[in-house]
C-alpha distance (Angstrom), angle and dihedral (degrees) to the residues before:
residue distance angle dihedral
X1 . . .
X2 3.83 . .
X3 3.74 118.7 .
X4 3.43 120.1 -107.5
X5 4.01 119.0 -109.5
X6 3.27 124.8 -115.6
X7 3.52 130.7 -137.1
X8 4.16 136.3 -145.6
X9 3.52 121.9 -150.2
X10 3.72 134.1 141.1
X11 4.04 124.2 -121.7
X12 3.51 105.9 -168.8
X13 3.45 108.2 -23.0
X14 4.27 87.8 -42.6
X15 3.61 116.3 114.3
X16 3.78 109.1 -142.5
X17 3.98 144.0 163.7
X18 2.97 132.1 -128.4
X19 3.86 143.9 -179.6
X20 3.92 111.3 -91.3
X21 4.14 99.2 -109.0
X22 3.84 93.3 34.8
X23 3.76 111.7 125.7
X24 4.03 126.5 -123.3
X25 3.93 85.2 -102.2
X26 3.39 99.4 62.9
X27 3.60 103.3 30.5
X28 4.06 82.5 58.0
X29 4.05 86.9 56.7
X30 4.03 86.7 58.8
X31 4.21 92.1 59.5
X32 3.77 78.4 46.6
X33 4.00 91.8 -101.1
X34 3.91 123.1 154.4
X35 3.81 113.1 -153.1
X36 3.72 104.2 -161.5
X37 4.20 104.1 -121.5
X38 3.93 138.2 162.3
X39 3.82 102.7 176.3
X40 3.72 102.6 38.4
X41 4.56 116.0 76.3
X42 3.56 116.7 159.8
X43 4.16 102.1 -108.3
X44 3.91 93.7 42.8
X45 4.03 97.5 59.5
X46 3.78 127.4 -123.3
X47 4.65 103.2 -58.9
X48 4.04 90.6 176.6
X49 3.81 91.9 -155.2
X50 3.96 93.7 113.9
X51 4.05 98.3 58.8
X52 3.57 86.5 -170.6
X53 4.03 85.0 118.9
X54 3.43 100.1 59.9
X55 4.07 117.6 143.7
X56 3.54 145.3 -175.3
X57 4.06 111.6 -107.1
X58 4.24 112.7 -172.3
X59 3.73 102.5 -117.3
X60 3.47 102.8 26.5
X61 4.20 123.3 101.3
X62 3.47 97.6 -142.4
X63 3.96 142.9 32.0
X64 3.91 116.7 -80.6
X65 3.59 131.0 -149.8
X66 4.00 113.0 -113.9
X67 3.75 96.0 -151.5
X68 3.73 93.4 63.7
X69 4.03 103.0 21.2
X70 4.08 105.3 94.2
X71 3.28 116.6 -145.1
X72 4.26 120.9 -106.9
X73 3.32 137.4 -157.6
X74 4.18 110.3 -81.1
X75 3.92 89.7 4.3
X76 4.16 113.7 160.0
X77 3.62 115.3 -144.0
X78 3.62 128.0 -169.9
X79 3.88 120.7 177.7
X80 3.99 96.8 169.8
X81 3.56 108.1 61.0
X82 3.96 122.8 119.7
X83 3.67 86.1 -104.2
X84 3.42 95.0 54.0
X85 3.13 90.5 44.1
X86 3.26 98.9 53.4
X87 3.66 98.5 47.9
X88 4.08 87.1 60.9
X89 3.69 86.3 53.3
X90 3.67 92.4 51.2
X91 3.99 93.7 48.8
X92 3.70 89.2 48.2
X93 3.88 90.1 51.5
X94 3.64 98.2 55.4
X95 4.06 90.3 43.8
X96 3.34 93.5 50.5
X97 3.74 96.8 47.6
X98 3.72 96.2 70.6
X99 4.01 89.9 29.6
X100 3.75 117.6 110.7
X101 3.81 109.5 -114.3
X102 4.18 89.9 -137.6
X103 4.00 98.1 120.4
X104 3.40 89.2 131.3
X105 3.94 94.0 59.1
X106 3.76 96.5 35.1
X107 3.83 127.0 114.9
X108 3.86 91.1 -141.5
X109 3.76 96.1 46.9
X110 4.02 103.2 121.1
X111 4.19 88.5 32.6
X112 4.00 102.0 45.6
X113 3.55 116.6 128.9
X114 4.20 89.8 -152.4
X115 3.60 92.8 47.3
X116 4.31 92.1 53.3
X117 3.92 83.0 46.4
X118 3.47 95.3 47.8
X119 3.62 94.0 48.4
X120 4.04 95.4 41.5
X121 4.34 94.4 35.8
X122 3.62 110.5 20.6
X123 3.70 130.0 26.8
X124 3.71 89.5 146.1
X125 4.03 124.4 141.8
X126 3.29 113.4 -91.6
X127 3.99 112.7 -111.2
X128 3.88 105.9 -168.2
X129 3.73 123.3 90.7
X130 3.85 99.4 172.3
X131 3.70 109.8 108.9
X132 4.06 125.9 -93.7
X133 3.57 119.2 -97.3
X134 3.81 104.1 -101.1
X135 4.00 107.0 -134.7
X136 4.04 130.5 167.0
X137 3.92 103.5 -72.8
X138 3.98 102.2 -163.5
X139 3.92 110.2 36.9
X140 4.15 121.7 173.3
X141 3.60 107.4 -139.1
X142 3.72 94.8 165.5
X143 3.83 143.2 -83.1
X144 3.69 99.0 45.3
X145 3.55 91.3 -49.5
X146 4.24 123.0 137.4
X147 3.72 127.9 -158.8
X148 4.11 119.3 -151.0
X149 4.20 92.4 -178.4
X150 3.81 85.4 -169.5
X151 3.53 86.7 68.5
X152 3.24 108.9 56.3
X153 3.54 131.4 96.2
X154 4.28 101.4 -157.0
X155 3.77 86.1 -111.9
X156 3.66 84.7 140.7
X157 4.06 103.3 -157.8
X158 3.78 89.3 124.3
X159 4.74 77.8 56.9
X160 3.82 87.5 42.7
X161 3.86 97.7 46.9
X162 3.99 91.8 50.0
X163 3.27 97.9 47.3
X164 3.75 108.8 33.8
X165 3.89 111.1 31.8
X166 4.15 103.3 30.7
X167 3.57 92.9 21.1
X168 4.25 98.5 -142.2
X169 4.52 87.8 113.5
X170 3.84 89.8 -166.4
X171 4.27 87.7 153.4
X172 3.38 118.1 73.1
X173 4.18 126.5 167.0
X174 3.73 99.7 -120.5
X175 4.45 122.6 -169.0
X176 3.83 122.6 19.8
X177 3.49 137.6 -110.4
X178 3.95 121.9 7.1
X179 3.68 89.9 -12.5
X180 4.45 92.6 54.4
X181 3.47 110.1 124.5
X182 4.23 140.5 -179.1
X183 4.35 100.0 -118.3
X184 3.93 135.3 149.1
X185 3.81 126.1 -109.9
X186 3.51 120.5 -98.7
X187 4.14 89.8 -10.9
X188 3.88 81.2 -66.3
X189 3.82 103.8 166.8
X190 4.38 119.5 -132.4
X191 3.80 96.2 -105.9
X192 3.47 107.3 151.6
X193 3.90 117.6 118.4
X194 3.93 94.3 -104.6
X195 4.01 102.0 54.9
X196 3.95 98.0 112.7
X197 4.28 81.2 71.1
X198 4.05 87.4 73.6
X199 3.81 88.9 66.2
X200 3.87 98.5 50.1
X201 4.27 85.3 39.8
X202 3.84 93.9 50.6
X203 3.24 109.3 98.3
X204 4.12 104.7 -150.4
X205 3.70 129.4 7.2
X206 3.39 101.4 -51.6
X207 3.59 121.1 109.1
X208 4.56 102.3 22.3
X209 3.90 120.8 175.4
X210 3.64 115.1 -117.1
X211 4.21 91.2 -132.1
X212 3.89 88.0 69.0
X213 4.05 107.4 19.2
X214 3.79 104.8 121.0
X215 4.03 99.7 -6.0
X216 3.86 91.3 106.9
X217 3.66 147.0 -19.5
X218 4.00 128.0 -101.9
X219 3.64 95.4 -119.9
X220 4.24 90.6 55.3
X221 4.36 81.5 60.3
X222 3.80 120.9 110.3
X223 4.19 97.5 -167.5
X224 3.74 117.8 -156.3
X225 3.81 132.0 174.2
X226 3.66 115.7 -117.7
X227 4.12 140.4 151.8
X228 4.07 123.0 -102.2
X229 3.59 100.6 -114.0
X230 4.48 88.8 -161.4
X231 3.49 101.1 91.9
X232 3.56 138.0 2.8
X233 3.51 100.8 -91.6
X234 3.50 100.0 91.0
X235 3.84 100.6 -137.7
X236 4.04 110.5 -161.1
X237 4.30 100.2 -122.6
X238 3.33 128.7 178.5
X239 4.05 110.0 -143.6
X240 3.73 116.8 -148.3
X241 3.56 116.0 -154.7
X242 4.07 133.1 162.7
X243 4.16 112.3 -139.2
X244 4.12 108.1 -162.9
X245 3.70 122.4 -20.2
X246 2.76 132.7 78.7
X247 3.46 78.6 19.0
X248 3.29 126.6 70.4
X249 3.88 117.3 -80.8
X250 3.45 114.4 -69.1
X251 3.84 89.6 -2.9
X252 3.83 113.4 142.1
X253 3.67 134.1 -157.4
X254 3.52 143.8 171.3
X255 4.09 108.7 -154.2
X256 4.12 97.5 165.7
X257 3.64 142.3 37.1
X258 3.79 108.1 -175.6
X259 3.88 127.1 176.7
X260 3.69 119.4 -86.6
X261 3.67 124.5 -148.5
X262 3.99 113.1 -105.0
X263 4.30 109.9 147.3
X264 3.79 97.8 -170.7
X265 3.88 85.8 63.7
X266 3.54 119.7 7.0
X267 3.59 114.3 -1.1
X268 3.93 110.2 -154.7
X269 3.96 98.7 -32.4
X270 4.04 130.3 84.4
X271 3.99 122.9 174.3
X272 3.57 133.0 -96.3
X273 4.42 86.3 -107.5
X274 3.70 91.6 60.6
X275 3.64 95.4 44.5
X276 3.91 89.8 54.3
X277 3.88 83.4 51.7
X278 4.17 88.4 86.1
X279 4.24 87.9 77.1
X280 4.25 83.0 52.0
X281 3.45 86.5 65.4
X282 3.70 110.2 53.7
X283 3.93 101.5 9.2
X284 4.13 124.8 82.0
X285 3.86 91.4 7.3
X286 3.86 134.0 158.9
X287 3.82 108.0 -125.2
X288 3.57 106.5 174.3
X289 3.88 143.6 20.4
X290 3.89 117.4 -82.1
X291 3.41 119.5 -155.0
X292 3.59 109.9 -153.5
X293 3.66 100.9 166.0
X294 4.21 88.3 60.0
X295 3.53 107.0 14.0
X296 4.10 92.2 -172.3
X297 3.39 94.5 60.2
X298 4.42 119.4 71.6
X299 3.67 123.7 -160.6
X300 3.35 145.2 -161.7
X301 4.06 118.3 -123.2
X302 3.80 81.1 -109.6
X303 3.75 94.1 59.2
X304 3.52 87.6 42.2
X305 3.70 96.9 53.4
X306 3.79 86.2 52.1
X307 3.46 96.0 60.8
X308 3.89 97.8 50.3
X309 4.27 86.9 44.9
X310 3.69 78.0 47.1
X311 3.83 95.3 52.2
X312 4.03 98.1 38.4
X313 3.79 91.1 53.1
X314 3.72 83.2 56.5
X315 3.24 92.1 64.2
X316 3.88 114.7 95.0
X317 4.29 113.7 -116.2
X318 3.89 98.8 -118.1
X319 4.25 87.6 41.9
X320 3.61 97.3 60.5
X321 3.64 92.4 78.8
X322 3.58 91.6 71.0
X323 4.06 100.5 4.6
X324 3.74 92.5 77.8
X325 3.74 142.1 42.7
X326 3.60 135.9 -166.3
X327 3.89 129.8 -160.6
X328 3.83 116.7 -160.9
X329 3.78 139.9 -174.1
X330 3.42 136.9 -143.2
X331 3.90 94.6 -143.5
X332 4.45 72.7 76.8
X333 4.28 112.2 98.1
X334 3.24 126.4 -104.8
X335 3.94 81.5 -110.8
X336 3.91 90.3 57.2
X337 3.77 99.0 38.8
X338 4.22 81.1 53.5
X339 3.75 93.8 50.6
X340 3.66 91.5 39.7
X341 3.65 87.9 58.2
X342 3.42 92.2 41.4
X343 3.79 97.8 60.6
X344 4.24 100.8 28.6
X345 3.35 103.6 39.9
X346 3.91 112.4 23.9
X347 3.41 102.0 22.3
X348 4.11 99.7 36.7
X349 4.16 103.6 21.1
X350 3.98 92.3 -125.0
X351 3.60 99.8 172.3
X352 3.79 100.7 179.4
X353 4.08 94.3 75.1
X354 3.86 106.7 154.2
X355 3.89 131.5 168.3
X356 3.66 125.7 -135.1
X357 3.50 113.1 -168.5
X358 4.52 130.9 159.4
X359 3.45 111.7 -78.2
X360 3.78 121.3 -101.2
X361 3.71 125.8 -64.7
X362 3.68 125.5 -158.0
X363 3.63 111.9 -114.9
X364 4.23 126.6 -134.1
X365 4.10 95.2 -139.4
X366 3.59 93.4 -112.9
X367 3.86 113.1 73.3
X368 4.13 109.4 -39.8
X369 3.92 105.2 89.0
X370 4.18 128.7 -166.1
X371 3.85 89.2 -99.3
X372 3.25 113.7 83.2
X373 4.04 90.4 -168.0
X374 3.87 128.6 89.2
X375 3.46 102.7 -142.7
X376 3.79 122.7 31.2
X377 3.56 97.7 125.3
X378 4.14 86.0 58.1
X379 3.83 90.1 58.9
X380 4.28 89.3 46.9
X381 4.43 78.8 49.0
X382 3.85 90.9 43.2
X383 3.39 85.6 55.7
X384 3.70 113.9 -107.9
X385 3.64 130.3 131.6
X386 4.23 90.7 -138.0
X387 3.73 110.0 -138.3
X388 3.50 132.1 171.4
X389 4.47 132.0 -95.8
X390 3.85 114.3 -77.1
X391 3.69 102.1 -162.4
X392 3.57 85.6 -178.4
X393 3.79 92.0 66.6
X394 3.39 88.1 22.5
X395 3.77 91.7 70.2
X396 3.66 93.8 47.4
X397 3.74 96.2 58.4
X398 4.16 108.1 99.4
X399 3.87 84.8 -131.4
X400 3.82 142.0 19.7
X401 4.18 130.1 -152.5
X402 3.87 101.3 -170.1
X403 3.47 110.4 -173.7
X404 3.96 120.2 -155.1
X405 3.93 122.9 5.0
X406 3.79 95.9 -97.4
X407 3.55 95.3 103.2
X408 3.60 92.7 72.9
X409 3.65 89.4 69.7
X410 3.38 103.9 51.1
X411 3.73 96.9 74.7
X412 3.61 143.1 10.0
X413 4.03 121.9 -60.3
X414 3.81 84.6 -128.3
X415 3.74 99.0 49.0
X416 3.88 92.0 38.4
X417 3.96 90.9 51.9
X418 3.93 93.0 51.8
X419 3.70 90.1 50.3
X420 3.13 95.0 49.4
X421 3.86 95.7 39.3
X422 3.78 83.5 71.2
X423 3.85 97.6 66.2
X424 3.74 126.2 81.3
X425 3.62 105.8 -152.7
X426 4.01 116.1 33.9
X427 3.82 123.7 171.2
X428 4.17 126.3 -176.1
X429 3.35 124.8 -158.3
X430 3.98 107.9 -172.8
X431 3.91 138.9 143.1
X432 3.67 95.8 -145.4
X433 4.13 138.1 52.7
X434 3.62 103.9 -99.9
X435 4.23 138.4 157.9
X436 3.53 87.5 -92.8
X437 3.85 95.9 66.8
X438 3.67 90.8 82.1
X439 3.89 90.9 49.0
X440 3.86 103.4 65.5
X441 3.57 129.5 70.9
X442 3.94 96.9 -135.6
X443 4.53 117.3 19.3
X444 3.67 111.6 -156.3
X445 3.91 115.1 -161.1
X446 3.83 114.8 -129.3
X447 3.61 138.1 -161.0
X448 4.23 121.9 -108.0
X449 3.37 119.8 -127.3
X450 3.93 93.9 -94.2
X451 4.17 90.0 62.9
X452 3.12 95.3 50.5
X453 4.42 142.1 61.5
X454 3.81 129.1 -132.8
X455 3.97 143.9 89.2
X456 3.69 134.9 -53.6
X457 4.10 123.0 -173.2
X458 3.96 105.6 -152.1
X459 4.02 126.5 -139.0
X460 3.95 85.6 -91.0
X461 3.90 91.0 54.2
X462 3.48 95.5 -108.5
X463 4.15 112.4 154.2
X464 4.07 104.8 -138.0
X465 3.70 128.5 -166.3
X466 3.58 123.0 -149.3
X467 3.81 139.2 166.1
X468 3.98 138.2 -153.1
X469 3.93 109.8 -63.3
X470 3.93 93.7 175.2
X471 3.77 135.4 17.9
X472 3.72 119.8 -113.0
X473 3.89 121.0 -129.6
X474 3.70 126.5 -82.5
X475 3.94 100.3 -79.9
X476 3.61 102.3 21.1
X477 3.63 117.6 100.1
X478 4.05 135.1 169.6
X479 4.13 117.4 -82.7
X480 3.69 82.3 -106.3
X481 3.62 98.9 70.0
X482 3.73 87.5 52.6
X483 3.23 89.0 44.5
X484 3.81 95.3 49.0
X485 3.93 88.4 41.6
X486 4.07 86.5 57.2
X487 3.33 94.5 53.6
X488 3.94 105.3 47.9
X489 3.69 80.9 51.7
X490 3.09 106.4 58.3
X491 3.79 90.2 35.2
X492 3.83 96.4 -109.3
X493 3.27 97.2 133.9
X494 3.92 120.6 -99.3
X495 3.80 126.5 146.0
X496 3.66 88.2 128.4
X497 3.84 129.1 134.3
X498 3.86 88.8 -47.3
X499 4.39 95.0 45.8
X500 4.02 98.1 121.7
């Protein structure tokens, strides 16, 4: 493969290189340069109908468009000169004169590109006195999402996006002139699997989803990177979440997931499923221990954890083979499925290790895959050899660990509770409410994948890093605390990554 050739130019008064191809735009971004845009974003291409990012290029008679202008060898940019300037000014004027003035009520107030530009290029008096064009203010163009027409600003990325990445073009820009305006075809509603990426693309107010639309406002959101845990993709998100006010103290919630920008898997775009995965982290959640087996009595997960250490060690060294079975996810880390290794298989010869995991999906041939679990390939790395629940040897086994509710939907409630019927000691560990709550003697609650740090290794193999984004509740703590807690218990080591 030849090596790409690099390019010198200067953007103003910074020498930089740049990648032979790259557009002005970006090439400014590398001398650490913002060129103001609306029209332009990196996966859509360079549509030059904005002119907000117009520059001054030495040698040339008038201003050129960075989007489309590639850079050449000894080219002289300048993006802050009174002409420039000017010409931003201009572009914001003649947005702003058909723009509704409703910042205050907007769900993108605090995040709009034309308010920052405003506020950093304009902040001019306004010189028009005819009236606004009236336009339809609250359009359904399908799948939660709303249309305000006198919003927009004919940028068209939402246009782009449908027809050039997922290939479904429902959006179209229909009329010309002052009456031009972003519609679908034939009232055909945006179904496809991807449609939540039009909010995060739109550049103002114009197109909001009805799931977040007047729950909360940007400036409330903490934003932290994380990993969609729904299929094994491994989709870089970024969950938004508000901790305290205007909630109420020591309240959390998480109102958003939007996509996260990750090229070796899925560039800037994540589906509709893992954006619905924000209400799977704060919705239908176990948030304290439940102890079944003496329903007077709470405990802490430390208490708890003493029991189980309590009931393992019971169980004679050449029985534990057969004596005790363990049910594992891979929703787990690769630094819990290692530790959980560690301490059933290695350290305490538990030979009934099975893996429960959702049932198969079918996948779209973009991002969503079949699995609908993050980290399968980390259990094949941890060293298992996955395979699926026996509840026939299941039920023989003198006591059960099942981590993670999925094992309730694997077979039927009846069939499940006879199987389980059979064995004395039974202890869940699960994040959510499930049929199997009722089934073990003690419930611990456990964190999701969001509240919690570690490693995933996607479908393509890919090893990915990721940290806390949100903080689980008081009492609910990831499986490798319990994990960790086993172990130093039973003196199997532990004080790892999870030792408190």
């Amino acid at each position: 493969m030849s090596e790409v050739k690099m390019v010198s130019l200067t953007v103003d008064g910074r020498p930089v290189q740049a990648p032979e191809g790259t557009n002005v735009l970006r090439a400014a971004e590398r001398a650490g340069v913002f060129i103001p845009h609306f029209c332009y974003h990196p996966a859509l291409g360079a549509e030059g109908n904005c002119r907000m990012c117009l520059v001054e290029i030495e040698g040339l008679p008038k201003l050129e468009l960075s989007c489309s202008t590639f850079v050449r060898e000894g080219m002289v940019v300048r993006t802050v000169t009174e002409h420039v300037l000017q010409a931003r000014r201009d572009v914001l004027e003649f947005l702003l004169a058909e723009h509704p003035l409703d910042c205050p009520i907007c769900d993108k107030a605090g995040e709009c590109q034309l308010q920052d530009y405003y506020d950093a290029h304009g902040l001019f008096p306004g010189r028009f006195v005819e009236g606004k064009e009236k336009r339809d203010k609250k359009v359904p163009i399908g799948k939660g999402l709303l249309l305000d027409r006198e919003r927009c600003i004919l940028c068209t990325r939402c246009v782009r996006f449908l027809r050039n990445v997922v290939g479904t073009g429902e959006l179209g820009v229909f009329e010309r002139g002052v009456r031009a305006e972003v519609g679908t075809y034939d009232a055909t509603p945006v179904v496809n699997d991807y449609s939540g990426n039009l909010v995060d693309i739109c550049p103002v107010g114009a197109i909001t989803d009805t799931d977040f639309r007047f729950k909360t406002r940007a400036w409330f959101l903490e934003r932290k990177p994380s990993v969609c845990p729904l299929c094994s993709r491994g989709c870089a998100v970024v969950v938004e979440s508000v901790s305290g006010y205007p909630l109420a103290e020591n309240e959390r919630r998480v109102f958003r997931i939007r996509a996260g920008e990750n090229p070796a898997v899925n560039g800037h775009w994540i589906c509709d499923l893992g954006r619905r995965g924000r209400r799977s982290i704060d919705e239908g959640r176990l948030l304290r221990v439940v102890n079944n087996a003496a329903p007077g009595i709470d405990l802490s997960w430390q208490e708890g954890i003493a029991e189980v250490a309590a009931r393992l060690r019971a169980v004679p060294g050449p029985e534990r083979a057969g004596g005790i079975a363990v049910v594992l996810n891979s929703f787990m880390t690769c630094e819990e499925l290692v530790l959980a290794k560690r301490l059933f298989i290695d350290g305490w010869g538990v030979g009934k290790v099975y893996f429960a995991d959702p049932e198969r999906g079918s996948a779209d041939g973009f991002l969503l895959t079949e699995e609908r679990a993050p980290n399968a390939r980390g259990a094949l790395q941890a060293g298992f050899s996955p395979r699926p629940p026996d509840l026939e040897a299941i039920s023989a086994a003198g006591i059960v660990l099942i981590f993670g509710p999925h094992l309730g939907s694997l077979f039927p409630g009846d069939v499940l509770s006879r199987s389980l019927a059979a064995v004395p000691a039974k202890y869940l560990f699960a994040s959510h409410a499930g049929p199997l709550d009722g089934l073990a003697g003690i419930v611990f609650p456990v964190a999701v994948p969001a509240e919690k740090s570690g490693t995933f290794i996607n479908v393509g193999g890919l090893r990915q890093a990721f940290g806390r984004a949100v903080a689980p509740r008081p009492g609910v703590v990831p499986e490798g605390a319990i994990l960790d807690g086993l172990a130093r218990t039973l003196g199997a080591g532990g004080g790892g990554p999870y030792a408190r």
